[in-house]
Structures are given as C-alpha cells and as structure tokens.
N, CA, C and O atoms as a GROMACS GRO file, in nm:
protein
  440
    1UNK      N    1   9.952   9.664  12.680
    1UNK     CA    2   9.897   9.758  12.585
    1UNK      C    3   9.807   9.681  12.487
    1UNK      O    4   9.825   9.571  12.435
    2UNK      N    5   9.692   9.780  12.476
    2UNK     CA    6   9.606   9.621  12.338
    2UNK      C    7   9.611   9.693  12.247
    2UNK      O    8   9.605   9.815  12.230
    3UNK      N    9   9.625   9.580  12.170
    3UNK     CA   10   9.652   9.657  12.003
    3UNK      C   11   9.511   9.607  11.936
    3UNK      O   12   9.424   9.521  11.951
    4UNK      N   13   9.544   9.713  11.855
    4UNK     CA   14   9.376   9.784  11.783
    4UNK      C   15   9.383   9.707  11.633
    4UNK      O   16   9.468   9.713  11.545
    5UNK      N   17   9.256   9.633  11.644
    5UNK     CA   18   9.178   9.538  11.564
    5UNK      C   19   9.195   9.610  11.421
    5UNK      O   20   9.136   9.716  11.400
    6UNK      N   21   9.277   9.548  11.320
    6UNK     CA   22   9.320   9.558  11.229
    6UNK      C   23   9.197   9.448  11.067
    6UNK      O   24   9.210   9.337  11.015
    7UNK      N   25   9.137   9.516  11.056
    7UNK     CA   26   9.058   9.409  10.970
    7UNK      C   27   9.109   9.393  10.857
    7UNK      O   28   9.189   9.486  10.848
    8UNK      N   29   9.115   9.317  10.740
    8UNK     CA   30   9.141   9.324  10.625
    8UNK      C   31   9.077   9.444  10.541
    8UNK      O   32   9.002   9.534  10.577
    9UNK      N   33   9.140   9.408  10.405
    9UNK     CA   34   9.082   9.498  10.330
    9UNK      C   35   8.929   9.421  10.244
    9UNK      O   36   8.921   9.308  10.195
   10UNK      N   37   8.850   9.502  10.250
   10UNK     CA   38   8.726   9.407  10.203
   10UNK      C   39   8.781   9.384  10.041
   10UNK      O   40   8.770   9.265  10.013
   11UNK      N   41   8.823   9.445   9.957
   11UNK     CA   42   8.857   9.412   9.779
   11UNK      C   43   8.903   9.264   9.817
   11UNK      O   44   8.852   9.170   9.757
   12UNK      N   45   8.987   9.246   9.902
   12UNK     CA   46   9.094   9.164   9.964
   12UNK      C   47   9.026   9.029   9.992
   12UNK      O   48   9.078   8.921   9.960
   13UNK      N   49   8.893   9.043  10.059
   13UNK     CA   50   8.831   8.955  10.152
   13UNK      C   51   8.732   8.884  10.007
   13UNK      O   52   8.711   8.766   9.977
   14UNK      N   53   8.694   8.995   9.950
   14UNK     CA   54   8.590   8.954   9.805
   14UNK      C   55   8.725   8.861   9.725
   14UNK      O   56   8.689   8.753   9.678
   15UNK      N   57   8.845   8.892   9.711
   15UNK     CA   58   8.895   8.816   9.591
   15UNK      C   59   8.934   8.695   9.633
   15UNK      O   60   8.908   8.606   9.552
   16UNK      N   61   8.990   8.660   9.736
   16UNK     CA   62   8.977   8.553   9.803
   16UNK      C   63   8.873   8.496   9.822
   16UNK      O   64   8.877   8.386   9.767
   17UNK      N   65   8.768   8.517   9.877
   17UNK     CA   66   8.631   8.428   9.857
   17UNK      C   67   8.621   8.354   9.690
   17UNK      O   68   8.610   8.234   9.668
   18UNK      N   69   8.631   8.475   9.578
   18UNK     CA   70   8.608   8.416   9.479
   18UNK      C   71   8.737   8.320   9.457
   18UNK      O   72   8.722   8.208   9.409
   19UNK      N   73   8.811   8.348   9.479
   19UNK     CA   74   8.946   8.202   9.432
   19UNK      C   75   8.911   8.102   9.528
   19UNK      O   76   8.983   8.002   9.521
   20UNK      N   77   8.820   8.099   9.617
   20UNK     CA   78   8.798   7.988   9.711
   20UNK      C   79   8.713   7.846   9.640
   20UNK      O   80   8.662   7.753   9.701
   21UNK      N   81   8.719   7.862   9.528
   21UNK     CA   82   8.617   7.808   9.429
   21UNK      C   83   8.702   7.716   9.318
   21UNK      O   84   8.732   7.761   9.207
   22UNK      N   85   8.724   7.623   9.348
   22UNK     CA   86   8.810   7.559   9.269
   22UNK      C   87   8.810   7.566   9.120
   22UNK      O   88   8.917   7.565   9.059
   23UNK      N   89   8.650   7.575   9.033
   23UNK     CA   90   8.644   7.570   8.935
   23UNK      C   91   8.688   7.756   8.869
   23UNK      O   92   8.734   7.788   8.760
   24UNK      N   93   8.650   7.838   8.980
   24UNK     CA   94   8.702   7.973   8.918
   24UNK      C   95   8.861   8.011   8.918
   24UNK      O   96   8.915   8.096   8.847
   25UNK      N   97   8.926   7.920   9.021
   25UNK     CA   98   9.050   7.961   9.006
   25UNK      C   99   9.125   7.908   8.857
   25UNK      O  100   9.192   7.950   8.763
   26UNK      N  101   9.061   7.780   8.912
   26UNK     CA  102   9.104   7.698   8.722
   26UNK      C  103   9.102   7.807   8.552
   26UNK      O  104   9.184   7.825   8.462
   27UNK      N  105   8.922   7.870   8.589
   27UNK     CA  106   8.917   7.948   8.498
   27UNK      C  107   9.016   8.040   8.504
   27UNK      O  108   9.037   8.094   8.396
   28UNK      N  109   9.075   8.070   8.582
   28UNK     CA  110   9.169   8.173   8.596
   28UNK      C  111   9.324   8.134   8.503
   28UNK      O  112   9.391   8.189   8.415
   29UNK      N  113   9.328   8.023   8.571
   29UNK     CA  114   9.462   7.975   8.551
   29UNK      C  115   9.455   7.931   8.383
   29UNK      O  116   9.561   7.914   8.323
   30UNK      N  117   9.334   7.913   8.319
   30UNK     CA  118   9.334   7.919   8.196
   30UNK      C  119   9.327   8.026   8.152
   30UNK      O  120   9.308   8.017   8.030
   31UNK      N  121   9.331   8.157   8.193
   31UNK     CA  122   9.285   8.302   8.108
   31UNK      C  123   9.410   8.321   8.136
   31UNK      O  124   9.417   8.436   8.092
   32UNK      N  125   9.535   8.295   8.182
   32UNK     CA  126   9.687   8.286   8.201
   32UNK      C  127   9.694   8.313   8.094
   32UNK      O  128   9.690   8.430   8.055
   33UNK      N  129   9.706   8.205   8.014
   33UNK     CA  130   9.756   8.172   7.884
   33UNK      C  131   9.657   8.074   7.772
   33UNK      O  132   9.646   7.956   7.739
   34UNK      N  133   9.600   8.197   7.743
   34UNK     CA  134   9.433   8.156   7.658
   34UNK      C  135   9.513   8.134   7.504
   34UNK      O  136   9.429   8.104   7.420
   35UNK      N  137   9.631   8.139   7.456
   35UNK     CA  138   9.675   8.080   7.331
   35UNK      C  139   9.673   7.927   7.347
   35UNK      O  140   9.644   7.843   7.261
   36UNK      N  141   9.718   7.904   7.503
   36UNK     CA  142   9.740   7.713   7.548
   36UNK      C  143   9.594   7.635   7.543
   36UNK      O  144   9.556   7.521   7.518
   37UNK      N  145   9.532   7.764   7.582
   37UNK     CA  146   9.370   7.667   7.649
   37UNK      C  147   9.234   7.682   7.533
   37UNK      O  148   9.143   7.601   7.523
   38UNK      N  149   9.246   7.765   7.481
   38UNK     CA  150   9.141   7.772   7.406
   38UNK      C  151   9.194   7.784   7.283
   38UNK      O  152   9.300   7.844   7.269
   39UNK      N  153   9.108   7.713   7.144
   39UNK     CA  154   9.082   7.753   7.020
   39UNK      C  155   9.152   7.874   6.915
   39UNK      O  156   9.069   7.908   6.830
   40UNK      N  157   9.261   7.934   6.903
   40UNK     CA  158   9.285   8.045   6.865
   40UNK      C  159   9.199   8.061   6.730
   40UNK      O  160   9.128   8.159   6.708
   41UNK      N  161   9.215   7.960   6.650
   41UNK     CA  162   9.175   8.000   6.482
   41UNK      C  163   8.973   7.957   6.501
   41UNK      O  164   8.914   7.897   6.411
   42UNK      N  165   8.905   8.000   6.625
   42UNK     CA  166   8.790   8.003   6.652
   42UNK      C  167   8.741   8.142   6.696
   42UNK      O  168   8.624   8.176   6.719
   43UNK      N  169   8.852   8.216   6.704
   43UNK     CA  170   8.858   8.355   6.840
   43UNK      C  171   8.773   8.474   6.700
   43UNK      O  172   8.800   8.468   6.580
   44UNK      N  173   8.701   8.542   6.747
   44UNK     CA  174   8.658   8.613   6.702
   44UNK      C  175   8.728   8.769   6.693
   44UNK      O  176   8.707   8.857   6.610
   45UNK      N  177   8.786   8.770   6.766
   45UNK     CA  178   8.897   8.875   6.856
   45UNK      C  179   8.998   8.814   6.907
   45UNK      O  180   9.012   8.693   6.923
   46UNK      N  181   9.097   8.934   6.944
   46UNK     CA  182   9.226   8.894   6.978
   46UNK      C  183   9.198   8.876   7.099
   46UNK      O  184   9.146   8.962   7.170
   47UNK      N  185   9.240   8.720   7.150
   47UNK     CA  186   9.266   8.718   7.302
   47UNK      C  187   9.322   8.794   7.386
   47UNK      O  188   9.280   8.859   7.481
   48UNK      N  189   9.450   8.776   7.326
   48UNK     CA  190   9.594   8.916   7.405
   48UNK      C  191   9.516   9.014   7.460
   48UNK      O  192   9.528   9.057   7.575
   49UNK      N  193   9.379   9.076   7.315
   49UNK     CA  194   9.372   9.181   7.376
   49UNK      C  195   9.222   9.238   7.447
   49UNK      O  196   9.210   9.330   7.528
   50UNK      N  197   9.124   9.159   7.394
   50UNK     CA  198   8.980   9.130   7.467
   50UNK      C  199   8.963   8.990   7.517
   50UNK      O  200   8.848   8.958   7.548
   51UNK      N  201   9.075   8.883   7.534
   51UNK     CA  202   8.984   8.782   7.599
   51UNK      C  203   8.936   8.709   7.534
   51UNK      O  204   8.913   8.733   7.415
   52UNK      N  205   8.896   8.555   7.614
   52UNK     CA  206   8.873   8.487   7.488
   52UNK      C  207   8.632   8.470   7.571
   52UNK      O  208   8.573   8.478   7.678
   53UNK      N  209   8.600   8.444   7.420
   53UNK     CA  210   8.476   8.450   7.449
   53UNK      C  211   8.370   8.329   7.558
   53UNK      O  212   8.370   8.209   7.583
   54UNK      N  213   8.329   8.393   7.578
   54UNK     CA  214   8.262   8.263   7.704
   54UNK      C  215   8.210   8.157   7.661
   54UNK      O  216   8.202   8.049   7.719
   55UNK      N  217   8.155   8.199   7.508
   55UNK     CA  218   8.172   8.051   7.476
   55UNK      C  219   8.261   7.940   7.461
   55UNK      O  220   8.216   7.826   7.453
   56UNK      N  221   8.425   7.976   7.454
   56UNK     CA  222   8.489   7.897   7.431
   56UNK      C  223   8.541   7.810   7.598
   56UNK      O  224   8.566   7.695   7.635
   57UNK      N  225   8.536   7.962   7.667
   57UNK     CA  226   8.540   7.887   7.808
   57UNK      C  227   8.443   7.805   7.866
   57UNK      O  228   8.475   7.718   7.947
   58UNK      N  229   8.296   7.829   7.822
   58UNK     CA  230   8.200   7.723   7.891
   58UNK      C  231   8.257   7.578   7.834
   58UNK      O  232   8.289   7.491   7.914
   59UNK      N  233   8.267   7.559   7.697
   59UNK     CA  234   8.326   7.469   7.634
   59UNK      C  235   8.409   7.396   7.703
   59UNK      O  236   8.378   7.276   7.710
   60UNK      N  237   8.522   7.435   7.768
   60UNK     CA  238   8.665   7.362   7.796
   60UNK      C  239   8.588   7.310   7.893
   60UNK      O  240   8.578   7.188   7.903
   61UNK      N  241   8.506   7.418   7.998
   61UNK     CA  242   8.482   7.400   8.172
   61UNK      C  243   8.384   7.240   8.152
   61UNK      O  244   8.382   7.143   8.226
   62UNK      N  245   8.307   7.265   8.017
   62UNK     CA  246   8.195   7.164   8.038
   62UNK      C  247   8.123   7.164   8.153
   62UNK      O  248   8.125   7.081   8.244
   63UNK      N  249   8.050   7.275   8.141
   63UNK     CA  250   7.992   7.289   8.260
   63UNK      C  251   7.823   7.401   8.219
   63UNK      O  252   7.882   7.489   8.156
   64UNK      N  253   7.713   7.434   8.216
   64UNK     CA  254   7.634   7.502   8.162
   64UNK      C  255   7.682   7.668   8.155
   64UNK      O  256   7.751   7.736   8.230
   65UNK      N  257   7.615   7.696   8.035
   65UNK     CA  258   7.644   7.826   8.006
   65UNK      C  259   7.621   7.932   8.120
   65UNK      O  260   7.705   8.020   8.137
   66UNK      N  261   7.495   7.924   8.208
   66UNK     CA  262   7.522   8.009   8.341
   66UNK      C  263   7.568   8.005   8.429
   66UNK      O  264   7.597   8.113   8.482
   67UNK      N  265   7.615   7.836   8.519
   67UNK     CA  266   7.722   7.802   8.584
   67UNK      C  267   7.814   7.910   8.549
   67UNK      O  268   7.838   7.998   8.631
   68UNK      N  269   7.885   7.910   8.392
   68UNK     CA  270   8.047   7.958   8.374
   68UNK      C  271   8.018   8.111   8.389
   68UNK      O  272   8.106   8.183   8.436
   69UNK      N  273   7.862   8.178   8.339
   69UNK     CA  274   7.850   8.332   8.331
   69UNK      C  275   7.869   8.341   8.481
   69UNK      O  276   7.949   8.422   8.527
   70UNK      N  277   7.804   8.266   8.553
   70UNK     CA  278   7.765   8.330   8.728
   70UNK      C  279   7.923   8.283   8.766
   70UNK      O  280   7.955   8.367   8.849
   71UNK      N  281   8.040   8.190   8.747
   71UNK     CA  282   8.159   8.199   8.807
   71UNK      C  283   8.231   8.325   8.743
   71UNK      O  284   8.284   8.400   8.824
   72UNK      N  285   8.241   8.366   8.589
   72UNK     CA  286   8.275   8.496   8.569
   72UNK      C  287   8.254   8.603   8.638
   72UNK      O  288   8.336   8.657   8.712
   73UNK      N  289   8.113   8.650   8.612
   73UNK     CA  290   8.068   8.741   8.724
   73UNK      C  291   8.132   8.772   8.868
   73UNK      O  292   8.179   8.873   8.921
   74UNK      N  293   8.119   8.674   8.896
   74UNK     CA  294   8.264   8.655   9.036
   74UNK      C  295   8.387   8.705   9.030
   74UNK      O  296   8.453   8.776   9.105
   75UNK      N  297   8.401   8.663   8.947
   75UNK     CA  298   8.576   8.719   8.913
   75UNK      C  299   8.598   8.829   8.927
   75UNK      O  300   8.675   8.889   9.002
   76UNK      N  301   8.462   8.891   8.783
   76UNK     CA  302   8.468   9.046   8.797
   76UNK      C  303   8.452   9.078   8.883
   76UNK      O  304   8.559   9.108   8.935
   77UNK      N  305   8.357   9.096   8.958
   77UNK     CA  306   8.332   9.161   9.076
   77UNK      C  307   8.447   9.176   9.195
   77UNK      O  308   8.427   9.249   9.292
   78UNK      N  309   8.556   9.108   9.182
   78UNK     CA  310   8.642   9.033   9.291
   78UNK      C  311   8.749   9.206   9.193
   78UNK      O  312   8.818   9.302   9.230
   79UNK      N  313   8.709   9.161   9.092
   79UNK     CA  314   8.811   9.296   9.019
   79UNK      C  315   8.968   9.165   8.938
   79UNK      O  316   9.076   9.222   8.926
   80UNK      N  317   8.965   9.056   8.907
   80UNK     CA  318   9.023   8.941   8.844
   80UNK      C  319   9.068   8.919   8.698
   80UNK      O  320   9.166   8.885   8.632
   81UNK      N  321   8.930   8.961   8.686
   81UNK     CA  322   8.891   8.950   8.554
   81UNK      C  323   8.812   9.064   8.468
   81UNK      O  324   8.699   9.096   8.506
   82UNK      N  325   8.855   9.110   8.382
   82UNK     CA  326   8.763   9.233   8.260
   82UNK      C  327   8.674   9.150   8.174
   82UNK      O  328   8.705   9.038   8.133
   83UNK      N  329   8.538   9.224   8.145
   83UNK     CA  330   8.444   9.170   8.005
   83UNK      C  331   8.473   9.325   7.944
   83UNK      O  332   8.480   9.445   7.972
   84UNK      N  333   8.482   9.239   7.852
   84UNK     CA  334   8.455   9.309   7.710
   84UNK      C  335   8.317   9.247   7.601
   84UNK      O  336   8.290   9.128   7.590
   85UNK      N  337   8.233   9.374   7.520
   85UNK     CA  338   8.193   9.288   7.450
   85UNK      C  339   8.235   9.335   7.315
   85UNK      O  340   8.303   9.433   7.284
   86UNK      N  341   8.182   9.247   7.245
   86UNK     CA  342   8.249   9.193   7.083
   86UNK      C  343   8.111   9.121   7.036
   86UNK      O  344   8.065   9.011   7.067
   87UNK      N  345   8.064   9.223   6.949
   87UNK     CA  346   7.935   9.209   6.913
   87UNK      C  347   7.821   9.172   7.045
   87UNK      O  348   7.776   9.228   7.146
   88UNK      N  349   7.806   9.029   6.965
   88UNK     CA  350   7.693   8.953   7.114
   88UNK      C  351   7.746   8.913   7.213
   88UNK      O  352   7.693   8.912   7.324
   89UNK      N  353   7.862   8.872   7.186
   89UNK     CA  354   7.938   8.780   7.285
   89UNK      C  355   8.009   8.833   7.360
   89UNK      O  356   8.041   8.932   7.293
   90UNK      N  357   8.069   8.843   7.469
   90UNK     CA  358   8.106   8.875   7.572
   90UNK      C  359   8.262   8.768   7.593
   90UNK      O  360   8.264   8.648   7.565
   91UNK      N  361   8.386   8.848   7.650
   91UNK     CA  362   8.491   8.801   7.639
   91UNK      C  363   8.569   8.858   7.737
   91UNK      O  364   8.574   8.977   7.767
   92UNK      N  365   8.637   8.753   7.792
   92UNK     CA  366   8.716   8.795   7.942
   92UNK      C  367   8.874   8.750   7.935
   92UNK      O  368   8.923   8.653   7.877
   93UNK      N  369   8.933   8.845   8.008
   93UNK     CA  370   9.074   8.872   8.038
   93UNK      C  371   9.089   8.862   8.181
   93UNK      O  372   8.992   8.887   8.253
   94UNK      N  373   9.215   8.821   8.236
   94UNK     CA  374   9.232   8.850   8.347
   94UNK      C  375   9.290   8.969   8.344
   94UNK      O  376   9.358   9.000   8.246
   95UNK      N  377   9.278   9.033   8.424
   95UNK     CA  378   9.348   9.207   8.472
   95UNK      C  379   9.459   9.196   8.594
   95UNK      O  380   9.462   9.203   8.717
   96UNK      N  381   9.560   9.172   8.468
   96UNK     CA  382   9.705   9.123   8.547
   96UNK      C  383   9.722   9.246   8.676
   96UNK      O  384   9.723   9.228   8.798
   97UNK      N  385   9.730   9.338   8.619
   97UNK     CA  386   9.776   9.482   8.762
   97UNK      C  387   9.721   9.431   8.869
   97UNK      O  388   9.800   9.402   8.959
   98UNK      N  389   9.560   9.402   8.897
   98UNK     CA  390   9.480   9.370   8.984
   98UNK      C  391   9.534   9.304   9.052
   98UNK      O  392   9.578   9.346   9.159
   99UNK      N  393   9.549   9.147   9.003
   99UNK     CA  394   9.614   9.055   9.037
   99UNK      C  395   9.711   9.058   9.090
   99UNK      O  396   9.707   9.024   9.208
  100UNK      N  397   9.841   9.098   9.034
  100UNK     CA  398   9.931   9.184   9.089
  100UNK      C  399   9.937   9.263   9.218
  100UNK      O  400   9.999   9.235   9.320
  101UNK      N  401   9.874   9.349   9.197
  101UNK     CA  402   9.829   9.423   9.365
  101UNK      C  403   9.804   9.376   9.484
  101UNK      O  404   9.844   9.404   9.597
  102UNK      N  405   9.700   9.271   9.419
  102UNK     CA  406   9.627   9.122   9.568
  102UNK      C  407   9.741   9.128   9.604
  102UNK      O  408   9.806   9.180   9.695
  103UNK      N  409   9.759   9.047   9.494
  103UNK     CA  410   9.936   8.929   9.550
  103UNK      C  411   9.996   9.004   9.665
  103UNK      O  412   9.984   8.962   9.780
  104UNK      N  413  10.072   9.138   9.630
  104UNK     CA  414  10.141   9.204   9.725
  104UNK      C  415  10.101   9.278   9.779
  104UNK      O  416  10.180   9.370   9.802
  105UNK      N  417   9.951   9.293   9.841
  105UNK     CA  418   9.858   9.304   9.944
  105UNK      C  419   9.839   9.196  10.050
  105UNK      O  420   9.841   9.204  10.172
  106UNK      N  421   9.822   9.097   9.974
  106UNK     CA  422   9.794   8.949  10.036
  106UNK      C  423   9.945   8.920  10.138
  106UNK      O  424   9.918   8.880  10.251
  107UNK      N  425  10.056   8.932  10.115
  107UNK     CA  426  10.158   8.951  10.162
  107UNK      C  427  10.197   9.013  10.244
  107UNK      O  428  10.265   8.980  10.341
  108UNK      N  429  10.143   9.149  10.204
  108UNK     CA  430  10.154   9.222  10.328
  108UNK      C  431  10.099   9.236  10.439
  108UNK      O  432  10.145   9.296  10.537
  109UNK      N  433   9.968   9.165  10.426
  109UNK     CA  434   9.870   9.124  10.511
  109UNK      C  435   9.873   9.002  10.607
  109UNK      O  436   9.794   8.975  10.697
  110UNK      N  437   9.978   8.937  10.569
  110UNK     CA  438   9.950   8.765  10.616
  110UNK      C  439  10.096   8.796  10.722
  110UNK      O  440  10.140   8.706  10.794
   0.00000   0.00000   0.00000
C-alpha cells in the first residue's frame, strides 16, 4: 500500500529556517530573559511588556544596525518574535504561545 506524501507545515518550515541561523537563535535566547541581557535602567518601556528596543539588542549582538533589523525581520516573519513601536524606536518580544505551538508541532511532526 503507498502512503501519501505528507509535507510539513510551511509556518513550520519558515521557523526553522529562521532558527537555522545561529546569531538569530541567540537573539532569541536573549529576548528569554531581556531583564539578564539587556540594560533595564536604559529601557524606554517595559520589556515584560513591549520588548526591549533594537537598539539595545544591536548593542549586545555587536553587529550593524541592519544586520540585527534584517535578523529581526526574520523572526517576525517566522511568527517568533512581535515589534512594537515606542515612539521612533521599535522593540521586540518573543511571542511565547507561538513558540509554544512550534515546539509541539515540531514534535508531532518528527
């Protein structure tokens, strides 16, 4: 009997590509716990609750300001990560549910 070609889910296939990226997963693993990694008494806003601003992340990454915008961008798009803005600046969260979901998608898949 042949069994019928089962593809992934494309959300699935995009968020994985973007964690395939060593420096975005890192960013990730710092938007964990943005009280540990970044600046608090610099934050313009509450991390907890918009994220901390890209400037503080280009900062840590040391890496150019569009490098870190174009690995964000990624994220979002992957659905990882939320922007918010706050005035000029622009500020990212990871979007735990999302994350969450992969995970036990990714599982159910493998």
């Amino acid at each position: 009997m042949a069994e019928t070609a089962s593809f992934p889910d494309p959300e699935l296939v995009t968020a994985l590509r973007a964690l395939s990226n060593p420096v975005r997963l890192q960013l990730l693993r710092w938007l964990r716990e943005p009280e540990r990694h970044f600046p608090m008494e610099q934050a313009i806003a509450d991390p907890a609750e918009v994220g901390v601003c890209v400037s503080h992340i280009q900062a840590k990454a040391g890496l150019a300001q569009s490098t870190v915008s174009s690995y964000l961008a990624e994220l979002q798009r992957a659905g990882l990560v939320r922007a918010t803005r706050v005035g000029k600046w622009t500020h990212y969260k990871r979007d735990e549910e999302r994350i969450a979901r992969l995970v036990a998608e990714l599982g159910q898949s493998l």
